[in-house]
C-alpha positions as CSV (number, residue, x, y, z in Angstrom):
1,X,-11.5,-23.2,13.6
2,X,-14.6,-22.2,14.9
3,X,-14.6,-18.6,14.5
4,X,-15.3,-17.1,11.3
5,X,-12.4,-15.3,9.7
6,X,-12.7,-10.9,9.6
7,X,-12.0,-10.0,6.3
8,X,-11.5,-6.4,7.6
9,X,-8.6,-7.9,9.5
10,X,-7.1,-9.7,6.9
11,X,-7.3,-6.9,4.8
12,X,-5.2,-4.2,7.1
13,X,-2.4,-6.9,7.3
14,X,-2.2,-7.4,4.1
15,X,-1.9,-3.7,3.5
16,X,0.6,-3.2,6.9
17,X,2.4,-6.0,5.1
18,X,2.5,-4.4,1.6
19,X,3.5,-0.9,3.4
20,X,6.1,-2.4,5.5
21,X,7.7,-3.7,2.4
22,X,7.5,-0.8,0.5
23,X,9.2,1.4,2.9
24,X,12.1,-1.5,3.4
25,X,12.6,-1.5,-0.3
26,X,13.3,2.4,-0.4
27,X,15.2,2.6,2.6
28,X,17.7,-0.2,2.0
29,X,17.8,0.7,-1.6
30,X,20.6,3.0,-3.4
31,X,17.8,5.7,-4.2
32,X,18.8,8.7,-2.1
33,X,16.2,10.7,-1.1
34,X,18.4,13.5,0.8
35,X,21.8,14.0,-0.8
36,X,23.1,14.1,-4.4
37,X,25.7,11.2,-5.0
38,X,28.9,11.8,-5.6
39,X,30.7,12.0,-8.8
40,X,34.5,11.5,-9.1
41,X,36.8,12.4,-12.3
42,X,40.4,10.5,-12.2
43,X,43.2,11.1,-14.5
44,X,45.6,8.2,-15.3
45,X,49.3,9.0,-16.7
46,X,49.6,6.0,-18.4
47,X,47.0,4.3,-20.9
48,X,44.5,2.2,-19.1
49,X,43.2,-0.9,-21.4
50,X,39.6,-1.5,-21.6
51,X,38.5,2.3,-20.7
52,X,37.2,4.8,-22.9
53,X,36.7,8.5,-22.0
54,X,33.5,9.7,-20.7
55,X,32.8,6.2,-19.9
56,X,31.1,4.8,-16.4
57,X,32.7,3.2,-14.0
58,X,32.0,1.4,-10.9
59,X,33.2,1.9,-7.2
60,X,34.7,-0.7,-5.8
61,X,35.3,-3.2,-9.0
């Protein structure tokens, strides 16, 4: 290479790199920035093993 390297240059990608993961990370992550989530309550006529009550569950599994 024959051309000296700009650290001004290396220094905005860097922080366009750093930004750009940032703002993935919040938008693909389950933090929701404009809505409340939801919360469910189920009743169950029969005894279900393994839950107790007022305990979390999951959606889905």
């Amino acid at each position: 290479m024959s051309q000296k390297t700009n650290p001004t240059v290396v220094g905005v990608f860097v922080l366009a790199g750093l930004g750009l993961g940032l703002a993935g990370l919040l938008l693909f992550s389950s933090f929701s920035w404009f809505h409340q989530p939801l919360r469910f309550i189920l009743y169950f006529e029969s005894s279900v093993k393994g839950l107790a009550p007022g305990g979390g569950g999951d959606r889905g599994g």
